[in-house]
DSSP file (Angstrom, degrees, kcal/mol; ACC not computed):
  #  RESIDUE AA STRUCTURE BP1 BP2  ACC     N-H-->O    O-->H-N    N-H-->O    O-->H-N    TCO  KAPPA ALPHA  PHI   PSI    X-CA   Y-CA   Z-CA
    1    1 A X              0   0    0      0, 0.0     2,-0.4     0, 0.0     0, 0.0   0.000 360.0 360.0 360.0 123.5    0.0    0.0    0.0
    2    2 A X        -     0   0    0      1,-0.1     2,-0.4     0, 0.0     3,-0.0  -0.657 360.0-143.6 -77.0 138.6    1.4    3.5   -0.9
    3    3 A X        -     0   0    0     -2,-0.4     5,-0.1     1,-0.1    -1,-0.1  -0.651  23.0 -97.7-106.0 134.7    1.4    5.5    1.8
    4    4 A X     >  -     0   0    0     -2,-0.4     4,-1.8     1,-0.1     5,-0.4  -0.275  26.3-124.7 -42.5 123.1    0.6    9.6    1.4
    5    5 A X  H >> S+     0   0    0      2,-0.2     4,-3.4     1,-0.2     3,-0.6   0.948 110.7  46.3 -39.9 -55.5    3.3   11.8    1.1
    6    6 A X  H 3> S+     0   0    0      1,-0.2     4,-2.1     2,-0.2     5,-0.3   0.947 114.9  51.2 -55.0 -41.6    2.2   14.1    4.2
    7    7 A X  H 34 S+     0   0    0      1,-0.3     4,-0.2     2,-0.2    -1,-0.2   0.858 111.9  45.9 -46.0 -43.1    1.5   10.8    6.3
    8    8 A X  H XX S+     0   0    0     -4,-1.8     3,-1.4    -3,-0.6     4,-0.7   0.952 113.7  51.4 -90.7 -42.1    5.0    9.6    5.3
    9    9 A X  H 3X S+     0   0    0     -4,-3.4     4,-2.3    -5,-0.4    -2,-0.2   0.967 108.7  49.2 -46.0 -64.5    6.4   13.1    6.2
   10   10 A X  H 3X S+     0   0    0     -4,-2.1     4,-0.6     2,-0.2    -1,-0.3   0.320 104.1  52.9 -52.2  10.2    5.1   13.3    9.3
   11   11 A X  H <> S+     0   0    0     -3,-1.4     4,-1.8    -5,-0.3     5,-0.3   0.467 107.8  58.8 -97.2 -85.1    6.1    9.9   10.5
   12   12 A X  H  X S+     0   0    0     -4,-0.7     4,-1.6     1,-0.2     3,-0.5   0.637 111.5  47.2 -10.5 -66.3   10.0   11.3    9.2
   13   13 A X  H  X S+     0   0    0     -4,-2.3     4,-1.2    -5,-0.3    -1,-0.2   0.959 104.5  50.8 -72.0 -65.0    9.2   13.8   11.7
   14   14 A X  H  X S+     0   0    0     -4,-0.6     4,-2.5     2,-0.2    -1,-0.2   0.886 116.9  50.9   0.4 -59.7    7.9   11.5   14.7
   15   15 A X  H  X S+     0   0    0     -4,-1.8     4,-1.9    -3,-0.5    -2,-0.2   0.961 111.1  40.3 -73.9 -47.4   11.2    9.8   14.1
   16   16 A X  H  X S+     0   0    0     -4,-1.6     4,-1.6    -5,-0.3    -1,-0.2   0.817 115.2  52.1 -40.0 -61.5   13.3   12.4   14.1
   17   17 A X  H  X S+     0   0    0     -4,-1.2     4,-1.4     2,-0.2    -2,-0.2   0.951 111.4  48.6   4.4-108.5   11.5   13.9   16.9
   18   18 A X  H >X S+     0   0    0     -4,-2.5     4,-2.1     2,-0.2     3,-1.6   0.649 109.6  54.4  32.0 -94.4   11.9   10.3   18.8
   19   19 A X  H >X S+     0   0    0     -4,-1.9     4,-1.9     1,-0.3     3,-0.8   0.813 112.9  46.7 -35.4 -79.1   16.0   10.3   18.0
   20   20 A X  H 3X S+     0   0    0     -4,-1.6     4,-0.9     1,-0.3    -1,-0.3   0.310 107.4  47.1 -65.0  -7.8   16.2   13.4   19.5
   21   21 A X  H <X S+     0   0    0     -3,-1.6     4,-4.7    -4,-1.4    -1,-0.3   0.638 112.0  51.7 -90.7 -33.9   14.4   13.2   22.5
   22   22 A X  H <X S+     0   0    0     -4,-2.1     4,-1.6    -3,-0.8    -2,-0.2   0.891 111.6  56.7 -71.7 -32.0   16.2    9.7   23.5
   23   23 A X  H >X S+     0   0    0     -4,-1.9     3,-3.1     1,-0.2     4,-1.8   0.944 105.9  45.1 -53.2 -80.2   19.4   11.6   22.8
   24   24 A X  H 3X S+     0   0    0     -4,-0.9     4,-2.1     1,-0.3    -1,-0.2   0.570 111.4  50.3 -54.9 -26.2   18.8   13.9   24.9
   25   25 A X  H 3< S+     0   0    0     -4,-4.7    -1,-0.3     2,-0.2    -2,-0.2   0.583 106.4  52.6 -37.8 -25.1   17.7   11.8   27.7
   26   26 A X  H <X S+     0   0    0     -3,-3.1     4,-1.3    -4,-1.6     3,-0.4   0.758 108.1  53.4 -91.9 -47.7   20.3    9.8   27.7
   27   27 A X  H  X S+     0   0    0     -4,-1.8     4,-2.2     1,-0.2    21,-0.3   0.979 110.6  52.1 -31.1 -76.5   22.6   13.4   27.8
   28   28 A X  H  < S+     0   0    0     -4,-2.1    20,-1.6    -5,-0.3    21,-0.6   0.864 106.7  51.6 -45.4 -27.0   20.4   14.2   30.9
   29   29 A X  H  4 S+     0   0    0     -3,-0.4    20,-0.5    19,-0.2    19,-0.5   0.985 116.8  38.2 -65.0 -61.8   21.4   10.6   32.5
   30   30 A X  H  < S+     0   0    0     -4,-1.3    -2,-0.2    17,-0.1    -1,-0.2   0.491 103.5  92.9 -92.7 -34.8   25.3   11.3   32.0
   31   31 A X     <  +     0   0    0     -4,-2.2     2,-0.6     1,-0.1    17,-0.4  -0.233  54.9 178.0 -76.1 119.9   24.9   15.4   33.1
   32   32 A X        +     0   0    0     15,-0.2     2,-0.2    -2,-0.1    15,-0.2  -0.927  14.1 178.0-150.7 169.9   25.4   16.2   36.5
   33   33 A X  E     -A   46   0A   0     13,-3.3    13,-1.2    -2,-0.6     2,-0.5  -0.724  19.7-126.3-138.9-173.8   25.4   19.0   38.7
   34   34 A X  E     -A   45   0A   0     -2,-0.2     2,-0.6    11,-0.2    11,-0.2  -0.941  13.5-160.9-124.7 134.4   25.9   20.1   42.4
   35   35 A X  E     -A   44   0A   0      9,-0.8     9,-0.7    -2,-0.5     2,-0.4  -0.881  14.6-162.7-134.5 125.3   23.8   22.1   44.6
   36   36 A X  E     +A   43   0A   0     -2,-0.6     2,-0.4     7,-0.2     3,-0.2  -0.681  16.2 178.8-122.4 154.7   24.7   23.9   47.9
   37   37 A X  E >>> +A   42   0A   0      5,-2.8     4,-2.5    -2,-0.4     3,-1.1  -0.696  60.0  26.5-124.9-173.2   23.8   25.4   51.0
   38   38 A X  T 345S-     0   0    0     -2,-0.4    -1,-0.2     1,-0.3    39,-0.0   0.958 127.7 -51.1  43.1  51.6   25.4   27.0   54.0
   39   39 A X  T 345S-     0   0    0      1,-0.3    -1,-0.3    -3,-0.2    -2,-0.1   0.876 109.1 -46.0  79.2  15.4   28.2   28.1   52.6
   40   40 A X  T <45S+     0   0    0     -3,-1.1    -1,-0.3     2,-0.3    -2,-0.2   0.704 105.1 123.1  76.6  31.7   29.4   24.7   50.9
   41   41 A X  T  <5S+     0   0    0     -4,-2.5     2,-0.5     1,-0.4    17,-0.4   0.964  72.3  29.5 -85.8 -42.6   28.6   23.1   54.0
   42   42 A X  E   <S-A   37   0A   0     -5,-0.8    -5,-2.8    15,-0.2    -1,-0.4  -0.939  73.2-167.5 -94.1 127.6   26.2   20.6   52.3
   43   43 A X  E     -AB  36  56A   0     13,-1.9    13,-1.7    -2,-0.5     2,-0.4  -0.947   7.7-159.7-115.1 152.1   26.5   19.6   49.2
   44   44 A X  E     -AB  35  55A   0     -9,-0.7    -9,-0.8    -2,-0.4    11,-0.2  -0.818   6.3-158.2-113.4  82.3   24.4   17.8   46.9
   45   45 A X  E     +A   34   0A   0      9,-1.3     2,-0.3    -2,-0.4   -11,-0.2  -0.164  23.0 170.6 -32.4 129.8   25.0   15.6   43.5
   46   46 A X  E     -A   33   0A   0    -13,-1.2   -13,-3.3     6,-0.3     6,-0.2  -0.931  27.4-136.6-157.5 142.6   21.8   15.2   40.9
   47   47 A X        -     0   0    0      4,-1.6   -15,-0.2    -2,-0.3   -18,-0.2  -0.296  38.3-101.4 -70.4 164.1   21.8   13.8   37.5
   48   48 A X  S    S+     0   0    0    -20,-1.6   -19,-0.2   -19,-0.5    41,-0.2   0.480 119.8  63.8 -82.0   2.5   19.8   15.7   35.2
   49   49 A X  S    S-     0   0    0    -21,-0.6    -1,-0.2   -20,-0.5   -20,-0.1   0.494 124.7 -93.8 -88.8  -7.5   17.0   13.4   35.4
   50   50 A X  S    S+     0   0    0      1,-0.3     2,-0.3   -21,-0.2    -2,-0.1   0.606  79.8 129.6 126.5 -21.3   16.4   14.1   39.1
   51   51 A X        -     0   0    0      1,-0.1    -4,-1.6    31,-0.0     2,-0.9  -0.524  54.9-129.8-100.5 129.4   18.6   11.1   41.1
   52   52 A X        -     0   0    0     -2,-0.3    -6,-0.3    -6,-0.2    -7,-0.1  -0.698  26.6-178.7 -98.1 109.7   20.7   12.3   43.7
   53   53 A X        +     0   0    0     -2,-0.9     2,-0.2     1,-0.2    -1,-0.1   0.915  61.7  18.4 -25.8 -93.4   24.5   10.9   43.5
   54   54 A X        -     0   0    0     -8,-0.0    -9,-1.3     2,-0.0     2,-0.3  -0.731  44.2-169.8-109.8 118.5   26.1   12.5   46.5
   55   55 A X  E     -B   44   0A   0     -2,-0.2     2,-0.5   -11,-0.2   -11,-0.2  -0.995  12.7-177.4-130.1 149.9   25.6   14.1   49.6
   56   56 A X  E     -B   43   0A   0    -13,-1.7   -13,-1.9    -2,-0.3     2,-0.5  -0.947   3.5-179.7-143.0 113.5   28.4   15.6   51.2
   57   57 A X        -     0   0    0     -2,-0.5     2,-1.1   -15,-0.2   -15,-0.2  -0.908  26.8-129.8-116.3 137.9   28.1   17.4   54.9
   58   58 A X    >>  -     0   0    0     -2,-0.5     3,-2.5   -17,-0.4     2,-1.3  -0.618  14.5-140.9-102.1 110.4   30.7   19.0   56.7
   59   59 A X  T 34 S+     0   0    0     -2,-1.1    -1,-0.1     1,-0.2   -18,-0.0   0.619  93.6  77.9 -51.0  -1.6   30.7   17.6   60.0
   60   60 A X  T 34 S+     0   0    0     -2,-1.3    -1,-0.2     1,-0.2     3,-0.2   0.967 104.7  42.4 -52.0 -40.9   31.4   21.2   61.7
   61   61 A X  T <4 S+     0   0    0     -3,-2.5     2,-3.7     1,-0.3    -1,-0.2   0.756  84.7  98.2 -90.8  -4.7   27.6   21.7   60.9
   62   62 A X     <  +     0   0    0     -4,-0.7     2,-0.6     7,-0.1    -1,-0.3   0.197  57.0 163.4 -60.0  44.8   26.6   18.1   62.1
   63   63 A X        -     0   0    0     -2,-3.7     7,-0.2    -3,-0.2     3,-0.2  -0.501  34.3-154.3 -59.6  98.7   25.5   19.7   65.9
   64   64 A X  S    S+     0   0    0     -2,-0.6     3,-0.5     1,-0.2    -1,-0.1   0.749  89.6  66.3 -50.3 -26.8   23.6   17.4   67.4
   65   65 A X  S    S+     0   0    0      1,-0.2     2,-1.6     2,-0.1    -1,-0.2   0.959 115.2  37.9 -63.9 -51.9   21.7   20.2   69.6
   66   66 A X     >  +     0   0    0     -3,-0.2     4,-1.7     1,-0.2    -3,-0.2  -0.350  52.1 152.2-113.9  79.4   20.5   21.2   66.2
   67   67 A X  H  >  +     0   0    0     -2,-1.6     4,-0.6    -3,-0.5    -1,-0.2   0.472  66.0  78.1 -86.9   8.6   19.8   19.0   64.3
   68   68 A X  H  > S+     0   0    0     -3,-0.2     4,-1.8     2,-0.1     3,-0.4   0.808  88.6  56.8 -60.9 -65.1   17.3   21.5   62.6
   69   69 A X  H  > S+     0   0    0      1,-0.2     4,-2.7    -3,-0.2     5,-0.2   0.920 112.7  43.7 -63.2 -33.5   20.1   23.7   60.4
   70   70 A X  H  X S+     0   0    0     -4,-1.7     4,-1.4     1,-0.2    -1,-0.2   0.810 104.7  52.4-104.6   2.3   21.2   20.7   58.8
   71   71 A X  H  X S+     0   0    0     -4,-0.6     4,-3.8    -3,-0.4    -1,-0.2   0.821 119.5  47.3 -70.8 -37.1   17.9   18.9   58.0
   72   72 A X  H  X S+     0   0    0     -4,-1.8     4,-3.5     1,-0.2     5,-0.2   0.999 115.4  44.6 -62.7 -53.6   17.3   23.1   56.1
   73   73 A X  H  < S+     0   0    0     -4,-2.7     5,-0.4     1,-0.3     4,-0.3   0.856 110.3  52.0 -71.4 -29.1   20.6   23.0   54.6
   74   74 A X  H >X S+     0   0    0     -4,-1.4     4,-1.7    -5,-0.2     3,-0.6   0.864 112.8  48.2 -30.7 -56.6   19.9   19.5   53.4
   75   75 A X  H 3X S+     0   0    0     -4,-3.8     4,-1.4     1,-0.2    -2,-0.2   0.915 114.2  43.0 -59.1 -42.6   16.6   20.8   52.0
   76   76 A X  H 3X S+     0   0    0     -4,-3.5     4,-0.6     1,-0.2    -1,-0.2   0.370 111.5  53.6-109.0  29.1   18.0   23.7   50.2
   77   77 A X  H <> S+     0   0    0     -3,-0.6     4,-3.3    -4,-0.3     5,-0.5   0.579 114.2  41.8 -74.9 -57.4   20.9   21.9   48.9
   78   78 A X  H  X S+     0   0    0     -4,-1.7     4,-1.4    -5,-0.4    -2,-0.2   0.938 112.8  51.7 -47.3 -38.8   18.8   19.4   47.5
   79   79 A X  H >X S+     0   0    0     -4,-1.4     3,-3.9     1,-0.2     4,-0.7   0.992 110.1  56.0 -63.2 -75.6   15.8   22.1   46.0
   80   80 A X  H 3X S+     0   0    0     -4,-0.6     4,-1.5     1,-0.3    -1,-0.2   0.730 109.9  44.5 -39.8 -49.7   18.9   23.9   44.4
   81   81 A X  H 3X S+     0   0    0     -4,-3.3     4,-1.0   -46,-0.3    -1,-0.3   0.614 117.0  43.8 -64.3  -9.1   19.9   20.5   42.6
   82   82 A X  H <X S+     0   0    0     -3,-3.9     4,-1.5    -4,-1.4     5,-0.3   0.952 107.2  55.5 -69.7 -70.8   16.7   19.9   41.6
   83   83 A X  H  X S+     0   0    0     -4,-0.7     4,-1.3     2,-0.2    -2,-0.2   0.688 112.3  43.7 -21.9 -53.6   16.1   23.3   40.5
   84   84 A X  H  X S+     0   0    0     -4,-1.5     4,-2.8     2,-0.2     3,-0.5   0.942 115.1  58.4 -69.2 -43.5   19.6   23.3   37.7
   85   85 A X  H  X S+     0   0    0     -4,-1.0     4,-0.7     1,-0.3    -2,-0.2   0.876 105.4  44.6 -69.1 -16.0   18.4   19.8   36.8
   86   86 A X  H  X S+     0   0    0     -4,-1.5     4,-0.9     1,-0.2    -1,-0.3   0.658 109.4  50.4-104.7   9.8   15.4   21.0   35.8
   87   87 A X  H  X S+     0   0    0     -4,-1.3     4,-0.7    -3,-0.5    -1,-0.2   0.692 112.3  50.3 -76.0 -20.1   16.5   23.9   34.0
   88   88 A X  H >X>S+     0   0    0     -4,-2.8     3,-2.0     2,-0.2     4,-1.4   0.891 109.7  49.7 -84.4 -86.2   19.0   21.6   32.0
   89   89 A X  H >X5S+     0   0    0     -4,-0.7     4,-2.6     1,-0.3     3,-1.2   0.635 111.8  47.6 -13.3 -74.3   16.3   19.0   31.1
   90   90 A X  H 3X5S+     0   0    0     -4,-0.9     4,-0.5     1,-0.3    -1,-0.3   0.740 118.3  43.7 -52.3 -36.1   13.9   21.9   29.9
   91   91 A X  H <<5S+     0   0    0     -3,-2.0    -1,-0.3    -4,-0.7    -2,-0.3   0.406 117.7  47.1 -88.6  -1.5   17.2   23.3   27.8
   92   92 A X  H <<5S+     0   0    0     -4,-1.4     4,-0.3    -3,-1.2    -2,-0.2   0.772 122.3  29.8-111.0 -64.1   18.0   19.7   26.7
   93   93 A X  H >X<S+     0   0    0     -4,-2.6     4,-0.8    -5,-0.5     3,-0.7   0.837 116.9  54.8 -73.5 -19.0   14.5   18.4   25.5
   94   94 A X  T 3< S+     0   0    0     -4,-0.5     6,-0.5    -5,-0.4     7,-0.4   0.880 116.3  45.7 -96.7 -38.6   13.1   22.0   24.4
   95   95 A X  T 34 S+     0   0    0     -5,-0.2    -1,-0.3     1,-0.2    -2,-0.2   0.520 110.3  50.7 -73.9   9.2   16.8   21.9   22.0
   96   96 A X  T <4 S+     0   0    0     -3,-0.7     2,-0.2    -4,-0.3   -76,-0.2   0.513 107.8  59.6-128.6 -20.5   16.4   18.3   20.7
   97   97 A X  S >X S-     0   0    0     -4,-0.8     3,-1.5    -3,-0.1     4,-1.2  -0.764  88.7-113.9-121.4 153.5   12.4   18.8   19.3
   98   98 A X  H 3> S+     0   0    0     -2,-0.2     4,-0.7     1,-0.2     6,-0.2   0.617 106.8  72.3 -76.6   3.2   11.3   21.4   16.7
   99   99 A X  H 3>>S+     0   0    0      2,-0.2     5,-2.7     1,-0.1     4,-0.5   0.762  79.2  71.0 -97.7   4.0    9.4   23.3   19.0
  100  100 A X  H X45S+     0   0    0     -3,-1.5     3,-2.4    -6,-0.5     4,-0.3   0.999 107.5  38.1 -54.2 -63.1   12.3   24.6   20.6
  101  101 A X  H 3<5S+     0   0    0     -4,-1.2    -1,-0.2    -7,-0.4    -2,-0.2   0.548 105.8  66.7 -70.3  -7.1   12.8   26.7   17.4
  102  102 A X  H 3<5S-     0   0    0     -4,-0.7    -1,-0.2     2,-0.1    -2,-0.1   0.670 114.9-116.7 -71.6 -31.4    9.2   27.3   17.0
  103  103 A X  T <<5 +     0   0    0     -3,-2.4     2,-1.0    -4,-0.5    -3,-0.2   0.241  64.9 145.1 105.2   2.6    9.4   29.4   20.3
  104  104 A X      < -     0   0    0     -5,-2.7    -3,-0.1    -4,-0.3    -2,-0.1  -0.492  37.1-151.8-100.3  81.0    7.1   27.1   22.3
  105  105 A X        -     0   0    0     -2,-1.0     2,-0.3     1,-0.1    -1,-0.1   0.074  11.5-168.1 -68.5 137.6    7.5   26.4   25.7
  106  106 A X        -     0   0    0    -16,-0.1    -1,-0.1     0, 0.0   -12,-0.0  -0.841  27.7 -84.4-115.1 151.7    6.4   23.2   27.4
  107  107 A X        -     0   0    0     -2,-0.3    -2,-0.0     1,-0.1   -17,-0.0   0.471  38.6-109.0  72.5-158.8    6.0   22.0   30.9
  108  108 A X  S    S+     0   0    0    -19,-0.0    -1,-0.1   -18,-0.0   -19,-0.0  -0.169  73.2 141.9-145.5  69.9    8.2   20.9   32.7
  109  109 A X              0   0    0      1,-0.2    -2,-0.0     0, 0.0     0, 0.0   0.956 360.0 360.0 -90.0 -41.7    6.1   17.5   32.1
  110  110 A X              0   0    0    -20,-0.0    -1,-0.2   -21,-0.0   -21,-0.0   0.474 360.0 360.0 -83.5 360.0    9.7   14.8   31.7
């Protein structure tokens, strides 16, 4: 069966579309980045998909009287790695599909 030309253009694009999206997941696996608080006292490791490596404390701030600052600095180490992975993911996928160039912003949906 002959297949339409647009039908068979838009499949080309699907695939392309595809290619480029697996690329760029696979980019996001391999990317990582660090996020810290207190001063470098916790640090945090994240992939760009979101999975956290590393966490790195300095025990100066491990105080057992307060064990309160380093569950916060925990938190906003981690928010801060989230935060770069998900600006790299959004810069990754949004560059890999034609609707990056289209202008059209998605989501944050992957």
């Amino acid at each position: 069966m002959m297949r339409n030309p647009i039908q068979a253009m838009i499949q080309n694009q699907l695939a392309s579309f595809q290619e480029g999206l697996a690329e760029a997941m696979e980019q996001l696996s391999a990317a990582e980045m660090e996020g810290s608080a207190g001063g470098g006292a916790v640090k945090v490791k994240i992939t760009g998909m979101g999975e956290v490596t590393a966490v790195r404390i300095d025990p100066q701030v491990a105080d057992p009287d307060d064990v309160e600052l380093l569950q916060d600095l925990v938190c906003a180490a981690v928010r801060e790695a989230l935060r770069k992975a998900s600006e790299l993911k959004r810069e990754r996928i949004m560059s890999s599909t034609p609707l990056g160039s289209l202008g059209v912003d998605l989501p944050d949906i992957f």
